[in-house]
Jmol script that loads the backbone (N, CA, C; Angstrom):
load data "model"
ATOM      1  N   UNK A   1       0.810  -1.194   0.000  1.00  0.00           N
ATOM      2  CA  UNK A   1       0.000   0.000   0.000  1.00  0.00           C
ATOM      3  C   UNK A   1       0.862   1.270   0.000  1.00  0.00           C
ATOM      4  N   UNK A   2       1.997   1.517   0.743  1.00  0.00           N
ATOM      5  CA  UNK A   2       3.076   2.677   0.391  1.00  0.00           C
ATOM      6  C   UNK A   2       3.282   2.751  -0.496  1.00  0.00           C
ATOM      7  N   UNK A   3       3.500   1.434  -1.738  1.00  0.00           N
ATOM      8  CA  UNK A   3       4.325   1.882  -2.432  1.00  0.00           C
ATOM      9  C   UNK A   3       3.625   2.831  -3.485  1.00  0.00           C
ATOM     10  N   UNK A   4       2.092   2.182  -3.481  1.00  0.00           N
ATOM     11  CA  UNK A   4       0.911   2.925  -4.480  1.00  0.00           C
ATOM     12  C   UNK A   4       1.006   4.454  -3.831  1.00  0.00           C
ATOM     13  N   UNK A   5       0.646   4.889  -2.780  1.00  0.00           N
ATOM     14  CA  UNK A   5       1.152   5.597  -2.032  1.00  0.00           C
ATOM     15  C   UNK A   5       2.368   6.521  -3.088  1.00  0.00           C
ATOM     16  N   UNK A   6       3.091   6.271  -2.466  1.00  0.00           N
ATOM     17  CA  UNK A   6       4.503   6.785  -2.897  1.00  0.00           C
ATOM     18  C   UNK A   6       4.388   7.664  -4.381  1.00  0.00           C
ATOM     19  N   UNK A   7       4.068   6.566  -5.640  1.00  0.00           N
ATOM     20  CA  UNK A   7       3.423   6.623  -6.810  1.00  0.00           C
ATOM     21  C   UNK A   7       2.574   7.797  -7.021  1.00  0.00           C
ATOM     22  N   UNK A   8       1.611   7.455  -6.089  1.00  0.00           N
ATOM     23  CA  UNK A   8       0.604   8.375  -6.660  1.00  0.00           C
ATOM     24  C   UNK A   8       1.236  10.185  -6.310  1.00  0.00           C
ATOM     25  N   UNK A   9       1.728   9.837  -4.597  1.00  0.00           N
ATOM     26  CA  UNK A   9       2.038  11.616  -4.405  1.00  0.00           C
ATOM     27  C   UNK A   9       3.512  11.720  -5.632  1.00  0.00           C
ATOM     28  N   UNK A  10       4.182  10.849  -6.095  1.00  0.00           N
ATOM     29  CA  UNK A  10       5.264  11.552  -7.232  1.00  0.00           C
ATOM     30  C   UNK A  10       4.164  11.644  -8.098  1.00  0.00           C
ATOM     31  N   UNK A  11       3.618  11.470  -8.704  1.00  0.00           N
ATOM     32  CA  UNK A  11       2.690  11.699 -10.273  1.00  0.00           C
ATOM     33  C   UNK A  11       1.875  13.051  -9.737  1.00  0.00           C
ATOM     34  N   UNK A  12       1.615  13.385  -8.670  1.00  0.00           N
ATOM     35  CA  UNK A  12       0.826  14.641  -8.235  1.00  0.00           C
ATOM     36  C   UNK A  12       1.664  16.203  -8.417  1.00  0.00           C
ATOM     37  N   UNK A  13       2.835  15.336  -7.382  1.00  0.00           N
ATOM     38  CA  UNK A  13       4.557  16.076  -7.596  1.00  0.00           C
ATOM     39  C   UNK A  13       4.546  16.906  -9.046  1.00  0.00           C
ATOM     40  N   UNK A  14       4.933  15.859  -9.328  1.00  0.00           N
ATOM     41  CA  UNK A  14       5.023  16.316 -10.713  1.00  0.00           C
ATOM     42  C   UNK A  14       4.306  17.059 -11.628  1.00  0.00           C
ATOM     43  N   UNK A  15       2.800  17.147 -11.047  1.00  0.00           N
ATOM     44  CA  UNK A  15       2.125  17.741 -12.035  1.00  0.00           C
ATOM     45  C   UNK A  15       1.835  19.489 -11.522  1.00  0.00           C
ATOM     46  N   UNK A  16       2.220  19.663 -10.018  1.00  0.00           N
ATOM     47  CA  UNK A  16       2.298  20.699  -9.442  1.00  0.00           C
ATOM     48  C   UNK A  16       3.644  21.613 -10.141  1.00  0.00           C
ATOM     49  N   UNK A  17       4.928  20.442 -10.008  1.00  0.00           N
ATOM     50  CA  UNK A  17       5.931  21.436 -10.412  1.00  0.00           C
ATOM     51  C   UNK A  17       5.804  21.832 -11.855  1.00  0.00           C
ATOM     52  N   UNK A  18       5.256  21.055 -13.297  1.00  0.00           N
ATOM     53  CA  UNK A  18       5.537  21.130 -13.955  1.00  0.00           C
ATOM     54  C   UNK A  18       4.475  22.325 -14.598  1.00  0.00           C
ATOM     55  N   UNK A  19       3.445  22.564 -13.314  1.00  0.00           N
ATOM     56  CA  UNK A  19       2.554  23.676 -13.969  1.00  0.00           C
ATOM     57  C   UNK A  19       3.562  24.969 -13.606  1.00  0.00           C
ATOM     58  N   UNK A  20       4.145  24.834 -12.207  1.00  0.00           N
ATOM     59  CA  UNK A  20       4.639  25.801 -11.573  1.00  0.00           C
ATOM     60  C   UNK A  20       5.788  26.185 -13.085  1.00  0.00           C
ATOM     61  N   UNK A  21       6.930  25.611 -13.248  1.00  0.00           N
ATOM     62  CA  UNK A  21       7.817  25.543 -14.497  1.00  0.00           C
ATOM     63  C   UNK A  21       7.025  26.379 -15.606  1.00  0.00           C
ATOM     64  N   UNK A  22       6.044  26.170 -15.689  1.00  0.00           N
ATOM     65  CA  UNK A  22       5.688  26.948 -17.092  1.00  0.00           C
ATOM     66  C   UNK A  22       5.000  28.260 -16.440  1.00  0.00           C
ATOM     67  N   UNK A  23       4.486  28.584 -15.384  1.00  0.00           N
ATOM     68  CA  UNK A  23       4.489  29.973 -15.015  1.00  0.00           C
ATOM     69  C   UNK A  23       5.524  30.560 -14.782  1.00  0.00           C
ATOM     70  N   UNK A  24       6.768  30.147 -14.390  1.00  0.00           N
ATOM     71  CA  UNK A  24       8.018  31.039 -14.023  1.00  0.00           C
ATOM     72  C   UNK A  24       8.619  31.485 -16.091  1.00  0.00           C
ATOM     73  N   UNK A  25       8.141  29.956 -16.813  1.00  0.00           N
ATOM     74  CA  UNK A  25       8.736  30.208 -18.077  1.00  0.00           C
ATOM     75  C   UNK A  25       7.927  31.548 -18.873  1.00  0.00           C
ATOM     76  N   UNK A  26       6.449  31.383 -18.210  1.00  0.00           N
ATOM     77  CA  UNK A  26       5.448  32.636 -19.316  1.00  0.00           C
ATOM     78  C   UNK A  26       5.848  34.346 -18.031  1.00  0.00           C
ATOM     79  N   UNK A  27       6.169  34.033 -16.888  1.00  0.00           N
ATOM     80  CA  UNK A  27       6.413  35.285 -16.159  1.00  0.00           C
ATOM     81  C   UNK A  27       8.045  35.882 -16.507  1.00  0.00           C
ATOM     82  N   UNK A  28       9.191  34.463 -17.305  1.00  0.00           N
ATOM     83  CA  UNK A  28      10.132  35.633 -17.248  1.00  0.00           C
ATOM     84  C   UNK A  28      10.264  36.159 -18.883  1.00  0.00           C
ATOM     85  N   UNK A  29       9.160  35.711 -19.709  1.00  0.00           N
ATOM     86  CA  UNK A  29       8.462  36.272 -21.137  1.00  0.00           C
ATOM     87  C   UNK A  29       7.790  37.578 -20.708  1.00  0.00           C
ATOM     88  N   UNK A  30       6.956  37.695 -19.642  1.00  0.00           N
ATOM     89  CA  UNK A  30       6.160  39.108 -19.230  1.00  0.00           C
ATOM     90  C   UNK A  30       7.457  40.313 -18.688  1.00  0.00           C
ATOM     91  N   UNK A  31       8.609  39.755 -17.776  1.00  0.00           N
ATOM     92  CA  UNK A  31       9.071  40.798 -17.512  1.00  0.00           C
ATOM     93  C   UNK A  31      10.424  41.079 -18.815  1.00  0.00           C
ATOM     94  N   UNK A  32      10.824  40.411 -19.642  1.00  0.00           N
ATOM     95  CA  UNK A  32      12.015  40.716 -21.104  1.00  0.00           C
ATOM     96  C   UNK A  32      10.817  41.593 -21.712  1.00  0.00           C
ATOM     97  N   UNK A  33       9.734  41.494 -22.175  1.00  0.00           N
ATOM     98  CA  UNK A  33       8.480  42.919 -22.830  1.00  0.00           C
ATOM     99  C   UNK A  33       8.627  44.005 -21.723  1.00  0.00           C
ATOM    100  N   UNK A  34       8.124  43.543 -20.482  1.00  0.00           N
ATOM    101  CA  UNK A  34       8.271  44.938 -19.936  1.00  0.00           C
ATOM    102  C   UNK A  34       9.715  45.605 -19.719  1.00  0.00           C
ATOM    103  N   UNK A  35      10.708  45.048 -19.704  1.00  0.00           N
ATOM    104  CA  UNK A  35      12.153  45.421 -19.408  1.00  0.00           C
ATOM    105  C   UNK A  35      11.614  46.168 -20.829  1.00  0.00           C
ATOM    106  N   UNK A  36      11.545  45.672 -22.158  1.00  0.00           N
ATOM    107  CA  UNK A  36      11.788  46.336 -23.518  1.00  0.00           C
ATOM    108  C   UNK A  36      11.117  47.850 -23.567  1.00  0.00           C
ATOM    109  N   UNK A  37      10.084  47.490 -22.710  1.00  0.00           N
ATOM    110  CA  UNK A  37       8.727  48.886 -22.895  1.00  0.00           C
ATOM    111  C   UNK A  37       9.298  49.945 -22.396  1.00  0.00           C
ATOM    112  N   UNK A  38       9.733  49.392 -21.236  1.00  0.00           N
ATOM    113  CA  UNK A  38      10.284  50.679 -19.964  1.00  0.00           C
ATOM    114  C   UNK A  38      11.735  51.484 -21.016  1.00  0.00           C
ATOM    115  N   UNK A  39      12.564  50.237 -21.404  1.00  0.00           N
ATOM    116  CA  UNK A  39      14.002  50.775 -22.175  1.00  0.00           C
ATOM    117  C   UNK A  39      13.280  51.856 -23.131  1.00  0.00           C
ATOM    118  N   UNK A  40      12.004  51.127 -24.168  1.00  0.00           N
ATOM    119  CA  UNK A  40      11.701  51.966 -25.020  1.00  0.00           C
ATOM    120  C   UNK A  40      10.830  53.660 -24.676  1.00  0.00           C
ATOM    121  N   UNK A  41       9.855  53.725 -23.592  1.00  0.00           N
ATOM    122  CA  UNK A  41       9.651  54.508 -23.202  1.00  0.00           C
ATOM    123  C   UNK A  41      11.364  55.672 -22.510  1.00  0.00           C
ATOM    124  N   UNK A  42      11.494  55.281 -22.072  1.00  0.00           N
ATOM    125  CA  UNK A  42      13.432  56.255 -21.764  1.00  0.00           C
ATOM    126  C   UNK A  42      13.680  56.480 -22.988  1.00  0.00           C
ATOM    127  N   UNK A  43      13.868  55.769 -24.184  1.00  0.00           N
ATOM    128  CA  UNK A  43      14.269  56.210 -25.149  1.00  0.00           C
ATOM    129  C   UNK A  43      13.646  57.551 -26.110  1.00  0.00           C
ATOM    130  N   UNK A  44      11.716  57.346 -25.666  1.00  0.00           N
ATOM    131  CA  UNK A  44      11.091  58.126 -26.243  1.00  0.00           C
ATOM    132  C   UNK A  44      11.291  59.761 -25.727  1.00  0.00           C
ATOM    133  N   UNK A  45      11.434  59.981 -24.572  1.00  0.00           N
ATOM    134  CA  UNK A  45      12.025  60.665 -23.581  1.00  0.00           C
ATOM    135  C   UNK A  45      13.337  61.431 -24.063  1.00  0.00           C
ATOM    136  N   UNK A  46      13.970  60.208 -24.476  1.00  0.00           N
ATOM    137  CA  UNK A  46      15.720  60.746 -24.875  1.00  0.00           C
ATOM    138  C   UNK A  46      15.768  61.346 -26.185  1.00  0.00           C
ATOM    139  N   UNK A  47      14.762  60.892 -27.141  1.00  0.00           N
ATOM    140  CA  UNK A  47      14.673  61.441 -28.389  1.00  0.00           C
ATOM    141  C   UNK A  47      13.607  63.004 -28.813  1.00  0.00           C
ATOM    142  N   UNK A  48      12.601  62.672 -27.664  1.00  0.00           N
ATOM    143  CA  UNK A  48      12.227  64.193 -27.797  1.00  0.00           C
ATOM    144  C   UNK A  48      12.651  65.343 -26.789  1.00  0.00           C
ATOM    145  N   UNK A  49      13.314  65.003 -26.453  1.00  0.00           N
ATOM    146  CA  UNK A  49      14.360  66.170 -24.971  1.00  0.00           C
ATOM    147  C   UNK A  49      14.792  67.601 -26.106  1.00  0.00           C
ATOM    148  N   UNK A  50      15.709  66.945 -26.925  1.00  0.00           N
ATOM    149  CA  UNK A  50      16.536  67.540 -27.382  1.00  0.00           C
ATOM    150  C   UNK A  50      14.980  68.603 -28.306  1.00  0.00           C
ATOM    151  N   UNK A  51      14.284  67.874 -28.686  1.00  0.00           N
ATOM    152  CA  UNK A  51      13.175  69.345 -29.492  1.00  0.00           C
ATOM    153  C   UNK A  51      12.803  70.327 -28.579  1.00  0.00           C
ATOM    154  N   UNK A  52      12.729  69.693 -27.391  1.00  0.00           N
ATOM    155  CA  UNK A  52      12.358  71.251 -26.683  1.00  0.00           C
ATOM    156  C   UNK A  52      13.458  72.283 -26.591  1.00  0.00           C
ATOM    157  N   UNK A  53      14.691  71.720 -26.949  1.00  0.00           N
ATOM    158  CA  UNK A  53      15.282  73.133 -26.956  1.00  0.00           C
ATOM    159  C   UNK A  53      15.731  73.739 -28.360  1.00  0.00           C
ATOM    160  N   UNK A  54      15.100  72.840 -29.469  1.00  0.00           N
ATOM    161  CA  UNK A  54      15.210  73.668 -30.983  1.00  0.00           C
ATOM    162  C   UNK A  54      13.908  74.069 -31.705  1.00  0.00           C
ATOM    163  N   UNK A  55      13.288  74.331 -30.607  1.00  0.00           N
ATOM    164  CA  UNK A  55      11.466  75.137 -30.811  1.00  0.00           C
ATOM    165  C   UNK A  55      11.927  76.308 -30.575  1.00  0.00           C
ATOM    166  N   UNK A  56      11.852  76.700 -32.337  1.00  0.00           N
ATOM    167  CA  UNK A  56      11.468  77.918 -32.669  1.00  0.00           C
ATOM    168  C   UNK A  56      10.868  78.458 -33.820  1.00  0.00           C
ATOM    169  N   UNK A  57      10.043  79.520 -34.096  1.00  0.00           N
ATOM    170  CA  UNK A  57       9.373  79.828 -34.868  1.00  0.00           C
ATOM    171  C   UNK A  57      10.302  80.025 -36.422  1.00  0.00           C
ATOM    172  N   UNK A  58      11.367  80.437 -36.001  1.00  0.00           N
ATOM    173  CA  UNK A  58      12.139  80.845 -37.483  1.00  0.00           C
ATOM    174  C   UNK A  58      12.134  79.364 -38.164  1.00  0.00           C
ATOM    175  N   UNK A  59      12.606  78.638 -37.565  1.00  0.00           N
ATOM    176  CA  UNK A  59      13.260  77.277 -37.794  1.00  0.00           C
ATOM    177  C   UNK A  59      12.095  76.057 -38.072  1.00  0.00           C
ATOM    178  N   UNK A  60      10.817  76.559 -37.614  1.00  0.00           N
ATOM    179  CA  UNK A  60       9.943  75.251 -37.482  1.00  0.00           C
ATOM    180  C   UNK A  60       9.331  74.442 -38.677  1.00  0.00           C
ATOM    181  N   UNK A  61       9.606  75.489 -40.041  1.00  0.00           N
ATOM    182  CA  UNK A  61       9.184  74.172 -40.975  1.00  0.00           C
ATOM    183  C   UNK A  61      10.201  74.339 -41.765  1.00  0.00           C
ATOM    184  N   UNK A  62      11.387  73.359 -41.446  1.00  0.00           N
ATOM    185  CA  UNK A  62      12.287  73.228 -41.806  1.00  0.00           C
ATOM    186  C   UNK A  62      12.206  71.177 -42.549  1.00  0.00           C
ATOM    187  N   UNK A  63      13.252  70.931 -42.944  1.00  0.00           N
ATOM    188  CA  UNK A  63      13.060  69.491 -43.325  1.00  0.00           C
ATOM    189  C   UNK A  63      13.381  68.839 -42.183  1.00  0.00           C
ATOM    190  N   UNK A  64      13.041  67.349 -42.798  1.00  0.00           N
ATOM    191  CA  UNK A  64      13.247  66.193 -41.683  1.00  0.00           C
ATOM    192  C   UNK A  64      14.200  66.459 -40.993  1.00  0.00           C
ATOM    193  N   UNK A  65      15.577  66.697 -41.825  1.00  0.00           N
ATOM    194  CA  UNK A  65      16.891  66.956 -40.738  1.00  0.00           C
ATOM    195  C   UNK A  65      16.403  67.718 -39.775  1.00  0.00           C
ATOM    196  N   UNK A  66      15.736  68.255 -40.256  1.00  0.00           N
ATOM    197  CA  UNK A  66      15.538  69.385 -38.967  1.00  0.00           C
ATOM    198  C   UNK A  66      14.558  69.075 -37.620  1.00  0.00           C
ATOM    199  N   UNK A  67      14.126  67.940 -38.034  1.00  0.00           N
ATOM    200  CA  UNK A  67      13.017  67.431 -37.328  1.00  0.00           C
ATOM    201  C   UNK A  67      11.611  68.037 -37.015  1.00  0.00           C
ATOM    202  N   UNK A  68      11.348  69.166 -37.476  1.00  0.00           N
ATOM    203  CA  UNK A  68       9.815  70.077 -36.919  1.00  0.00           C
ATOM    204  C   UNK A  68       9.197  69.635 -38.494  1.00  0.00           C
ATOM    205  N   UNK A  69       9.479  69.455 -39.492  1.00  0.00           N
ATOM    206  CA  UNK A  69       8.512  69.327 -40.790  1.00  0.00           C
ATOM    207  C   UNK A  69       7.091  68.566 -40.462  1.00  0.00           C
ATOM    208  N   UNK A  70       6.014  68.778 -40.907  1.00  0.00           N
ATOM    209  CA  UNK A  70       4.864  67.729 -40.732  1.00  0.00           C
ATOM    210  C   UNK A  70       5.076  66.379 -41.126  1.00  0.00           C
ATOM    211  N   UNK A  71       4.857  65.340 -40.605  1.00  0.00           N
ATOM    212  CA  UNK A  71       5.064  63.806 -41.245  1.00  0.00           C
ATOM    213  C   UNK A  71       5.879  63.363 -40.795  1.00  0.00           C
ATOM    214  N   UNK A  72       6.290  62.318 -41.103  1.00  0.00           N
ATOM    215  CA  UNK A  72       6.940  61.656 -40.255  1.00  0.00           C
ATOM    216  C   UNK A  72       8.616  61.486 -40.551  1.00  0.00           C
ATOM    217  N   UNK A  73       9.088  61.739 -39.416  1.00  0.00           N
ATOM    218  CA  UNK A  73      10.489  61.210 -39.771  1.00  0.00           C
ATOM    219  C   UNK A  73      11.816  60.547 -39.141  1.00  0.00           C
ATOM    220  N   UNK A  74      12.424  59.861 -39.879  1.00  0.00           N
ATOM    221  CA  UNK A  74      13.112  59.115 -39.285  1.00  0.00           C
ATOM    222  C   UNK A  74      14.375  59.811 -38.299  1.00  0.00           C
ATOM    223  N   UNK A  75      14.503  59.081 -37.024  1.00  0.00           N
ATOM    224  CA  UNK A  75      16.133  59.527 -36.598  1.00  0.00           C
ATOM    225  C   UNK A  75      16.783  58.777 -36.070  1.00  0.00           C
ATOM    226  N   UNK A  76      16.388  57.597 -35.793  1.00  0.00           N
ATOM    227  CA  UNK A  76      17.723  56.512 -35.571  1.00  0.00           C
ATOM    228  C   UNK A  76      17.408  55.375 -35.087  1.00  0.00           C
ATOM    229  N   UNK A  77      18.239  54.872 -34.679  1.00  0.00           N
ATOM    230  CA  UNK A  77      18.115  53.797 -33.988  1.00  0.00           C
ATOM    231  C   UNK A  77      19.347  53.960 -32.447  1.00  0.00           C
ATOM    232  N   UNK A  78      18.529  52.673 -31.965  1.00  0.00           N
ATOM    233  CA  UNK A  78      20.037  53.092 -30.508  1.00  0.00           C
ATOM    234  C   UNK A  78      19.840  51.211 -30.326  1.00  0.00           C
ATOM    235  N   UNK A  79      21.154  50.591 -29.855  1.00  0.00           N
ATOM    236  CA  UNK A  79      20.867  49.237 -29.471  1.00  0.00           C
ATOM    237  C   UNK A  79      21.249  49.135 -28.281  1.00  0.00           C
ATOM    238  N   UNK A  80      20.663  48.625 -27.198  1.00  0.00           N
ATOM    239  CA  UNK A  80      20.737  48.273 -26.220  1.00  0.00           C
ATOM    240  C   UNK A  80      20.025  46.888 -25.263  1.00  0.00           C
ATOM    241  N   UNK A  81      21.462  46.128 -25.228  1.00  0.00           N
ATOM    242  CA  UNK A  81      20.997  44.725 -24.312  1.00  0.00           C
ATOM    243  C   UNK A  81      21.027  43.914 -25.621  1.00  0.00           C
ATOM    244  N   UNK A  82      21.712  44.124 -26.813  1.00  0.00           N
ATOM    245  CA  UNK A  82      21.005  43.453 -28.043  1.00  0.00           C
ATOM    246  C   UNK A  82      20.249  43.806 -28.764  1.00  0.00           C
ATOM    247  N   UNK A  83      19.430  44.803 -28.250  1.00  0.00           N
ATOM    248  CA  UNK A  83      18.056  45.017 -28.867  1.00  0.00           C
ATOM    249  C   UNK A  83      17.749  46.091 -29.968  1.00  0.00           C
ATOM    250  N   UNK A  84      17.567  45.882 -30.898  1.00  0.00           N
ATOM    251  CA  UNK A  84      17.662  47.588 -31.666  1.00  0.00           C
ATOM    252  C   UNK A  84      16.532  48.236 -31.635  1.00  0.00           C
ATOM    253  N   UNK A  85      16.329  49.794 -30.934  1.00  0.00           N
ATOM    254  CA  UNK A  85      15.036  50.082 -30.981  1.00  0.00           C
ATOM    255  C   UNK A  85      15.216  51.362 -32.269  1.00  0.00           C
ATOM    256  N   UNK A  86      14.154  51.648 -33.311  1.00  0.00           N
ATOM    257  CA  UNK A  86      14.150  52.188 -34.056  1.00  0.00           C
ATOM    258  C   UNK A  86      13.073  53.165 -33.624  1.00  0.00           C
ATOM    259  N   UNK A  87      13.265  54.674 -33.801  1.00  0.00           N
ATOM    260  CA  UNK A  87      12.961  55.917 -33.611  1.00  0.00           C
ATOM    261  C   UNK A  87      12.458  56.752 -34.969  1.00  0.00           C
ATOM    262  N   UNK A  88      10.758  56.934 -34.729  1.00  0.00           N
ATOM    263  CA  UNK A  88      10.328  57.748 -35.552  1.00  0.00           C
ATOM    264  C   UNK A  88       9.441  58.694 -34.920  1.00  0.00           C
ATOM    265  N   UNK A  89       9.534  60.229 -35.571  1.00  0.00           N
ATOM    266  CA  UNK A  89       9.026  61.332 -34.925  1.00  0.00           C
ATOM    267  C   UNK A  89       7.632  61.320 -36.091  1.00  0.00           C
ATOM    268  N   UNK A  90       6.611  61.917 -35.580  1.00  0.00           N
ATOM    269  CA  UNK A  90       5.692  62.297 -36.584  1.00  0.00           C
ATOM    270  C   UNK A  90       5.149  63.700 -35.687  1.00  0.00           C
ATOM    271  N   UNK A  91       5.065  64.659 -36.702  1.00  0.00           N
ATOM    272  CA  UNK A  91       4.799  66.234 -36.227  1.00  0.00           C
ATOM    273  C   UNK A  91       3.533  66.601 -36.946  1.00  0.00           C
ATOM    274  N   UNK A  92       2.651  66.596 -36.268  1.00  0.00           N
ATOM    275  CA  UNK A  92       1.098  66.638 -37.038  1.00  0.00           C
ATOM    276  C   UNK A  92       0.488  68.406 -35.974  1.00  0.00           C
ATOM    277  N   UNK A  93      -0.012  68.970 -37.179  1.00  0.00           N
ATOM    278  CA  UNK A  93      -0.555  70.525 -36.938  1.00  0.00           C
ATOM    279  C   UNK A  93      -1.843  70.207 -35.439  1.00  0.00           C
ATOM    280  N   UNK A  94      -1.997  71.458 -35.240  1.00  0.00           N
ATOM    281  CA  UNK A  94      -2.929  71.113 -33.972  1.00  0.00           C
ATOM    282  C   UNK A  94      -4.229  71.547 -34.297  1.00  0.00           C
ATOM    283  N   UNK A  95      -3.531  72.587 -35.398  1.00  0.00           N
ATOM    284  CA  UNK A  95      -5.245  72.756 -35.854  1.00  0.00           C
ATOM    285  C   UNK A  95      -5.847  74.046 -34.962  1.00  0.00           C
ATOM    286  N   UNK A  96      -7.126  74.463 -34.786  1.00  0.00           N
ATOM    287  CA  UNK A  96      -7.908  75.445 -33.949  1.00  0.00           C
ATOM    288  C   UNK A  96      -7.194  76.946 -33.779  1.00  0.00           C
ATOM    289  N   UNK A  97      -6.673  77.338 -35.356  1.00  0.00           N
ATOM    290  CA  UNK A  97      -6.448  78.406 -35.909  1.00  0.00           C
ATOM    291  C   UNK A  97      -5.349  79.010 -35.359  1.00  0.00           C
ATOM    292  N   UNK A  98      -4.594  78.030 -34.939  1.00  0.00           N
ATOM    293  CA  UNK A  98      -2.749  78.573 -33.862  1.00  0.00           C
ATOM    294  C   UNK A  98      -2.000  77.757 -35.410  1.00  0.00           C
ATOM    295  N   UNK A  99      -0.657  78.355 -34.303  1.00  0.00           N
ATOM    296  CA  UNK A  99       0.508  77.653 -35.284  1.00  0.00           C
ATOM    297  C   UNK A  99       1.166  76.321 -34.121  1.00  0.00           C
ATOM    298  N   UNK A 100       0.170  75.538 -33.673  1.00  0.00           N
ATOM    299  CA  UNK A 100       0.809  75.043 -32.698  1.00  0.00           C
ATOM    300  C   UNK A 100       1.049  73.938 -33.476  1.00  0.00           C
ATOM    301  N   UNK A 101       2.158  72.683 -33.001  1.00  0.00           N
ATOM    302  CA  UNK A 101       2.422  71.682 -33.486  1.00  0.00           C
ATOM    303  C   UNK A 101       2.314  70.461 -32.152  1.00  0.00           C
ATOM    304  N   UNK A 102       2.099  69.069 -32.766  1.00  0.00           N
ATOM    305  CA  UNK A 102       2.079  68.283 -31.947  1.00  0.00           C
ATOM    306  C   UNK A 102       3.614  67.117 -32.396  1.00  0.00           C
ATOM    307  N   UNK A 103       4.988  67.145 -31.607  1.00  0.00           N
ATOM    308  CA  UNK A 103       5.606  66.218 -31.874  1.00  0.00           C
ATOM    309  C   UNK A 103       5.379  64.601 -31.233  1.00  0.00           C
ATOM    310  N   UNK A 104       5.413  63.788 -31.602  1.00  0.00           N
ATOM    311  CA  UNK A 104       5.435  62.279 -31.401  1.00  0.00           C
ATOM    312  C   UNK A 104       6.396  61.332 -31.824  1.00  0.00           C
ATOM    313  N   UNK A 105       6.667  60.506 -31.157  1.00  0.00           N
ATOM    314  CA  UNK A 105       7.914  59.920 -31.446  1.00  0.00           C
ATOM    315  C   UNK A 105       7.323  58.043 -30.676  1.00  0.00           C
ATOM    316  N   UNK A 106       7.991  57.529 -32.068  1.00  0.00           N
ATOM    317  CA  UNK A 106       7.298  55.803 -31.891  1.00  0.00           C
ATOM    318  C   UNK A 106       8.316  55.476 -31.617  1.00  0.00           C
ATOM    319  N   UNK A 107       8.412  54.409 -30.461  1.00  0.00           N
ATOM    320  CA  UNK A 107       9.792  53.514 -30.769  1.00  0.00           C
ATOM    321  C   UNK A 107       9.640  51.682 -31.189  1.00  0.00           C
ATOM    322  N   UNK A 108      10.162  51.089 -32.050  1.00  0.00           N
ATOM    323  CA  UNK A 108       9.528  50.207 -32.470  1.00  0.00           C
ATOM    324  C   UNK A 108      10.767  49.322 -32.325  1.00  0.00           C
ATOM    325  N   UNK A 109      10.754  47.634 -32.194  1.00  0.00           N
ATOM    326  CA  UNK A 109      12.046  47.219 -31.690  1.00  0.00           C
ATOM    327  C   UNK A 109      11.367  45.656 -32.410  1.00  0.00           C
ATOM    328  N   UNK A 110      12.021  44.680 -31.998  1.00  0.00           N
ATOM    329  CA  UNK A 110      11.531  43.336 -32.170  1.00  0.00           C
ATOM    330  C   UNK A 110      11.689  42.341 -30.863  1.00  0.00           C
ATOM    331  N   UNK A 111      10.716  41.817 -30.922  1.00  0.00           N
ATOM    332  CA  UNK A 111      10.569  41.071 -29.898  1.00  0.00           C
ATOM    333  C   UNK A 111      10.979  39.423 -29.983  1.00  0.00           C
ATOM    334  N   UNK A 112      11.956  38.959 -29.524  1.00  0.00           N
ATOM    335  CA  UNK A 112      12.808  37.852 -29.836  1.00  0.00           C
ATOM    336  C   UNK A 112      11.840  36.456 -28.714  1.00  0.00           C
TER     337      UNK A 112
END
end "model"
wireframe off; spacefill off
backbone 0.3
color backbone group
């Protein structure tokens, strides 16, 4: 009778750890996305810093290099941890009879 015993709590064993194993495997998948989000949010941060201090009216519809043109445009990439995150600004009018502008900046990467 132990030994059925024995048997049965390993086959139970086992089915506890092996659920446990695949939650630690899908939780350290949830925190490599959020590590990526957080890197990519800092990055979004790091790439529009620098426009607040080249807002100005002389300069603002200038080309992509210049970054204020309407539409979208490219400015780089940065890699970090492996990862390449790619950086695009899009500068869309605000509309309601100002000269105001709205900058935005995507960061887009791949998820391995």
């Amino acid at each position: 009778m132990t030994l059925i015993e024995i048997l049965v709590s390993s086959v139970i064993f086992a089915l506890i750890i092996s659920g446990l194993v695949s939650v630690f495997v899908m939780s350290k998948g949830h925190n490599v996305h959020a590590r990526a989000r957080t890197t990519a949010s800092q990055l979004g941060k790091f790439f529009l810093d620098p426009l607040q201090m080249e807002v100005d009216q002389e300069h603002w519809d200038t080309n992509c290099l210049g970054r204020h043109a309407v539409g979208d445009c490219p400015d780089g990439t940065e890699t970090i941890d492996g990862r390449t995150y790619d950086a695009v600004y899009n500068v869309t009018d605000v509309g309601n009879n100002t000269d105001l502008r709205r900058a935005t900046v995507t960061i887009t990467w791949n998820e391995e």
